[in-house]
C-alpha positions as CSV (number, residue, x, y, z in Angstrom):
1,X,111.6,-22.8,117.4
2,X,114.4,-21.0,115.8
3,X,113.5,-19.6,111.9
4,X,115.9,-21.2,109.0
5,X,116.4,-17.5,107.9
6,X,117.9,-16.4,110.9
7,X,121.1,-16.6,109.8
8,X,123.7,-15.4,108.1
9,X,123.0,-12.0,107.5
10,X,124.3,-9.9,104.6
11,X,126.2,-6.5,106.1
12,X,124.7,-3.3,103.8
13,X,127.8,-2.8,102.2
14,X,129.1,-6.1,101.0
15,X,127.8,-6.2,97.5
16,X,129.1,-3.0,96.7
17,X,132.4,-3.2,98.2
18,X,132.4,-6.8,96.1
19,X,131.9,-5.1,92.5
20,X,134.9,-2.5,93.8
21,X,137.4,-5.5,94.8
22,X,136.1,-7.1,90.9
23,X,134.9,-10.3,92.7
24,X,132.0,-12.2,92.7
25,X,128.8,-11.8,95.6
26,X,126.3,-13.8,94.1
27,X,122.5,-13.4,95.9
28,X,119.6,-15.5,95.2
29,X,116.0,-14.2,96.3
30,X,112.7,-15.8,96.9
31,X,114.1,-18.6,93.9
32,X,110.7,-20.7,92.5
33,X,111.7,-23.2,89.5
34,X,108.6,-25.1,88.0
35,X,108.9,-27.9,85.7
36,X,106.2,-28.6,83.3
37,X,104.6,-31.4,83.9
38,X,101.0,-31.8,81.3
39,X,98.8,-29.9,82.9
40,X,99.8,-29.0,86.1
41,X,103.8,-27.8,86.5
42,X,105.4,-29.5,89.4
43,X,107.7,-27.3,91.9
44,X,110.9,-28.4,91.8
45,X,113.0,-25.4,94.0
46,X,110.2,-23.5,96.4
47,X,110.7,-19.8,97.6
48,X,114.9,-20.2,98.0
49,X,116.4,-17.3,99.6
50,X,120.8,-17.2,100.3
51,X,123.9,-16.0,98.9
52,X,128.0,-17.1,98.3
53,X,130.6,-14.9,99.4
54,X,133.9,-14.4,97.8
55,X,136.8,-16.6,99.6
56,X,134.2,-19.2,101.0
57,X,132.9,-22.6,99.4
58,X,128.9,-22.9,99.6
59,X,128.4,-26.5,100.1
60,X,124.6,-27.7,98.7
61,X,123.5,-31.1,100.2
62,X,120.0,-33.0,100.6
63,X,118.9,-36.1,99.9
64,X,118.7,-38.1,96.6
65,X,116.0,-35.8,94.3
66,X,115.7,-32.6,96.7
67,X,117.1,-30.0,93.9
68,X,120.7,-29.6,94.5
69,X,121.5,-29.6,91.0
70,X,118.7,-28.1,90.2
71,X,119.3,-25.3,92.2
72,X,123.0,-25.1,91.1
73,X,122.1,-25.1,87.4
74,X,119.4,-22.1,88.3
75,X,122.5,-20.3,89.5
76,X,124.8,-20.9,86.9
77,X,121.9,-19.7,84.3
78,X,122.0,-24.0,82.8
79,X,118.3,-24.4,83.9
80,X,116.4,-26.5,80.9
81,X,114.2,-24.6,78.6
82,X,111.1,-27.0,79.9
83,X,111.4,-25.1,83.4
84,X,110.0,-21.8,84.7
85,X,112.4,-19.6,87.3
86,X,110.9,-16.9,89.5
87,X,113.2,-14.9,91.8
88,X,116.1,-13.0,91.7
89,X,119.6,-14.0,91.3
90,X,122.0,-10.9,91.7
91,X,125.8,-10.3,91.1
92,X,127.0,-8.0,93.6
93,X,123.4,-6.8,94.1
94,X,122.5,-5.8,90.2
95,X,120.6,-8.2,87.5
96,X,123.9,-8.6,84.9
97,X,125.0,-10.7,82.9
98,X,128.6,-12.4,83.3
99,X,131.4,-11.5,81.2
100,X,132.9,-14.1,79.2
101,X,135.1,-16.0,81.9
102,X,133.7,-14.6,84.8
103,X,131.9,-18.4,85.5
104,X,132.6,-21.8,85.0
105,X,131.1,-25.0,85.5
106,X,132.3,-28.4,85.9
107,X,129.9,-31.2,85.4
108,X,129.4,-34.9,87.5
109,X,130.8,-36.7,84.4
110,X,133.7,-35.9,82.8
111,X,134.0,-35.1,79.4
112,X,137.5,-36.0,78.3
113,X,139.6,-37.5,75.5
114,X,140.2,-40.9,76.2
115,X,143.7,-40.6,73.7
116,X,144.9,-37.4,75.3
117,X,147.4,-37.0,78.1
118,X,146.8,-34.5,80.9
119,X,149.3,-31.9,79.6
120,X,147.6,-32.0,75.8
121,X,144.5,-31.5,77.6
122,X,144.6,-28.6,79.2
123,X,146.7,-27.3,76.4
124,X,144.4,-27.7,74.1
125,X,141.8,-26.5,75.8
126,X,143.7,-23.5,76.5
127,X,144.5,-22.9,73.2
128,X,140.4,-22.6,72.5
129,X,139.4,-20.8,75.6
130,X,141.8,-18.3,76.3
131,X,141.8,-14.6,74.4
132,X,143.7,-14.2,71.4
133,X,145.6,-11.6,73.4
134,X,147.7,-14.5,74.9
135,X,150.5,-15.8,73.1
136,X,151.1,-19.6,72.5
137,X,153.8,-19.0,75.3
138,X,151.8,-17.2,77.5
139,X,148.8,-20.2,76.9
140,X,151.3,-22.8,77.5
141,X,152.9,-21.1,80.7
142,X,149.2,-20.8,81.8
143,X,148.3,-24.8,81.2
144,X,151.2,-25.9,82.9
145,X,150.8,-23.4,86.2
146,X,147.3,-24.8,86.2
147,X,148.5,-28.3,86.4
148,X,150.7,-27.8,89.3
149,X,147.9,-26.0,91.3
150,X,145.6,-29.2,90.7
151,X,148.4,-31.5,91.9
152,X,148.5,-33.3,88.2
153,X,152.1,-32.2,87.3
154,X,153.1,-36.1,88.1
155,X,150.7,-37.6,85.7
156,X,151.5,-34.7,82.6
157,X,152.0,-37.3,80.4
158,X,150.0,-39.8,81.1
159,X,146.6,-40.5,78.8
160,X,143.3,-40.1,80.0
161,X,142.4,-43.8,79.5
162,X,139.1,-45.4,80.2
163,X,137.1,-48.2,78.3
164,X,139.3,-50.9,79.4
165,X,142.4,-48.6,78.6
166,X,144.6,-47.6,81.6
167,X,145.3,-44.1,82.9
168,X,144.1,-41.5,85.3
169,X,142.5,-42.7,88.4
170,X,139.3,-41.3,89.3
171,X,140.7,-38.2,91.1
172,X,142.8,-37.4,88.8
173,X,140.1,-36.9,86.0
174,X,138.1,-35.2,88.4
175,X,141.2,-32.9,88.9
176,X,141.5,-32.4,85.7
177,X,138.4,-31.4,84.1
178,X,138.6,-28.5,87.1
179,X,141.8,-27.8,85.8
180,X,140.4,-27.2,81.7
181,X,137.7,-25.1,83.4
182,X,139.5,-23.1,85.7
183,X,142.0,-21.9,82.9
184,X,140.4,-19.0,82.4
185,X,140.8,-17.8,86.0
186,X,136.9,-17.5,87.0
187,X,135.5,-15.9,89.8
188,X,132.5,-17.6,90.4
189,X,133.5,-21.4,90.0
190,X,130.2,-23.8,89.7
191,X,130.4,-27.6,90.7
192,X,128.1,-30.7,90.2
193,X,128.4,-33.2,92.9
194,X,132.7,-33.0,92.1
195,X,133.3,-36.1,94.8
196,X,130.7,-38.2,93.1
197,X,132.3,-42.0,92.6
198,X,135.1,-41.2,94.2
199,X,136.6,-42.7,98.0
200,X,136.7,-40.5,100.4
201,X,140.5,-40.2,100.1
202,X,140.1,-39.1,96.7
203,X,137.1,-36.9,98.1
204,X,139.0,-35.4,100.0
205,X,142.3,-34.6,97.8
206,X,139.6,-32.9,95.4
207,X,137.5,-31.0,98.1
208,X,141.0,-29.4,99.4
209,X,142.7,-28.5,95.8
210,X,139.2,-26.7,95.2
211,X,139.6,-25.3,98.3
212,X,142.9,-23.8,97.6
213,X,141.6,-22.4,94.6
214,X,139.4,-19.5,97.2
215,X,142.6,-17.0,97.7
216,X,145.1,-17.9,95.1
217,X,146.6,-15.4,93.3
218,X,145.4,-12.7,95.8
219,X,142.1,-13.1,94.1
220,X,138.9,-14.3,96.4
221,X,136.9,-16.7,94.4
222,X,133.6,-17.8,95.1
223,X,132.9,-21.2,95.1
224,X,129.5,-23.5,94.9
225,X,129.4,-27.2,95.0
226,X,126.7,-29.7,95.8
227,X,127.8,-32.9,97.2
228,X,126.3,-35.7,97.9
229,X,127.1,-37.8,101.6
230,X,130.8,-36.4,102.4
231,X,133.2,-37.7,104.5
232,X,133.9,-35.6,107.8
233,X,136.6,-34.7,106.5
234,X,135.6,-32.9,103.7
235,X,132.0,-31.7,104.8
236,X,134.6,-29.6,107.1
237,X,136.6,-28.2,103.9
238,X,133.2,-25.8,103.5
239,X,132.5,-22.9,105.0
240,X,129.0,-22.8,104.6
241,X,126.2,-24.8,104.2
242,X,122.9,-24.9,102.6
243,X,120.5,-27.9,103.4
244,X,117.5,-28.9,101.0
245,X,114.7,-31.1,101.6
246,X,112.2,-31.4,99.0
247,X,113.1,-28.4,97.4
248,X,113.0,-26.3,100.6
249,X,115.6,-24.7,102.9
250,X,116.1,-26.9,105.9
251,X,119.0,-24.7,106.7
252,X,121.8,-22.2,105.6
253,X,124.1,-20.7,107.2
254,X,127.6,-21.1,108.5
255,X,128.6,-25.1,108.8
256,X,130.1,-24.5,112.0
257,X,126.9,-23.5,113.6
258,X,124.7,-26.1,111.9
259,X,124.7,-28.4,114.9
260,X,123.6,-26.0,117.4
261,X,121.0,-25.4,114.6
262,X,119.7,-29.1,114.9
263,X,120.0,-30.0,118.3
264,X,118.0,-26.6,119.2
265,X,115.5,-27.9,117.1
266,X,115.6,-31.4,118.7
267,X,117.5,-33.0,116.5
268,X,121.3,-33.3,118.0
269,X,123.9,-35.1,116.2
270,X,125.3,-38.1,118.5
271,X,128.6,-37.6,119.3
272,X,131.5,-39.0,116.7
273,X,129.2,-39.4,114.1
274,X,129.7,-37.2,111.1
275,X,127.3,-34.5,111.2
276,X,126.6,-34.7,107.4
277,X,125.1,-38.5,107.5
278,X,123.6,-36.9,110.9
279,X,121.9,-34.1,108.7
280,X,120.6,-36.4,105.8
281,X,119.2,-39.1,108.1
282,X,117.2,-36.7,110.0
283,X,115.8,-35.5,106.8
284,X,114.6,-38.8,105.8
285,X,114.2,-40.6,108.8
286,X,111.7,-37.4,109.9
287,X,110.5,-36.2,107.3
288,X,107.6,-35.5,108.6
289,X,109.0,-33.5,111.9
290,X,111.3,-31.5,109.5
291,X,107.9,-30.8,107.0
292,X,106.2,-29.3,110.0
293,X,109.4,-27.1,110.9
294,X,109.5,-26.2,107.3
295,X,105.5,-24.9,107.7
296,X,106.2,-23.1,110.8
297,X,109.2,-21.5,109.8
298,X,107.8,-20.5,106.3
């Protein structure tokens, strides 16, 4: 039976030639994270081992409760002070810390003023999170180009809304709370479940403006998301995939190889069925099959 490790491989070179090109090659090693729980601490992520290149989007999916956000937090250095990490999580193969702006994160919710229209948002928060360098021009230029690459320039002046209040749709918040943290131009670019209570139109409008976001301005971004039960047409927006199952790797690798991966191990997706919901049945539906793949594979 083929070893979840197998694949990808990281060529000698890459992380070096990364930290030359001033982009982001982020590794994770042997990752443990355990929560404490009275007496006994419970293992939340076990023994993780994978990385996200520059120019690709790192898609993180497994059932409800397997450690996706977990995971993603561990990576983006948000872990809870209750939880203990062991591993190593390397930036172009060095233990560093991130410059200011080098990283951001944008959560499930989204934390936005109700009162505010898109074009005072971003503003504002470009007027906080931007150097002092800047001018107010050059902030103001920067909001506005950072509205048109999230596709919001149609809705500038219309207000957030919400508690009974009309505005945005869905999307478009979700669009723009990438937008406020994206200002900044990060490199490494961090997102919790970004599709979550959407449709899959919406889904997929969001998926492909993040995906846009890998090469623009010449500049290869890295770019992590877990997601939860995509549409086919958006599980195909990633490059890569990495599978969880009760806190273990199930798979990662390339997504375009992950059904070979499955139906070598006996488990091929039927055809015309999206290969995500394919993935995450198998995973529940056997459990136990993939928990003695996982033991022989360890």
């Amino acid at each position: 039976m083929e070893s979840i490790d197998s694949k990808p491989r990281v060529s000698a070179g890459e992380s070096s030639s990364a930290a030359a090109e001033n982009v982001v090659f982020l590794t994770w090693k042997d990752l443990w994270v355990t929560v404490n729980n009275g007496k006994n601490g419970r293992s939340i992520l076990q023994g993780l081992t994978g990385f996200a290149r520059p120019g690709e989007l790192l898609a993180i999916m497994g059932p409800s409760g397997c450690g996706k956000s977990t995971l993603l937090n561990a990576l983006a250095g948000r872990l809870d002070p209750q939880t203990r990490q062991v591993g190593d999580i390397l930036i172009n193969g060095h233990k560093q810390t991130m410059a200011y702006g080098t990283s951001a994160y944008v959560t499930q919710d989204d934390a936005l003023i109700h009162t505010l229209t898109v074009s005072e948002s971003v503003y504002y928060s470009a007027q906080l999170r931007l150097p002092d360098t800047m001018s107010r021009s050059e902030k103001k230029e920067r909001a506005e180009m950072t509205i048109r690459e999230m596709g919001l320039q149609n809705a500038m002046n219309t207000r957030v809304g919400g508690w009974g209040a009309k505005g945005l749709s869905g999307g478009e918040k979700r669009r723009l709370s990438i937008c406020i943290e994206i200002l900044a131009r990060p490199k490494l670019l961090f997102l919790d479940e970004p599709t979550s209570g959407l449709d899959s139109a919406a889904s997929y409008h969001v998926i492909r403006k993040i995906a846009s976001l890998n090469q623009r301005d010449g500049v290869r971004r890295t770019i992590i998301a877990s997601i939860h039960q995509p549409s086919s047409e958006v599980f195909h927006l990633f490059h890569n995939l990495f599978l969880l199952s009760a806190g273990q790797t199930v798979y990662f690798g390339a997504l375009s190889a992950a059904n070979q991966f499955f139906a070598s191990n006996g488990f091929p997706c039927p055809t015309l069925q999206n290969p995500s919901d394919h993935f995450l049945k198998t995973i529940n539906k056997d459990f136990d099959k993939v928990r003695c793949f996982l033991e022989t594979t360890s």
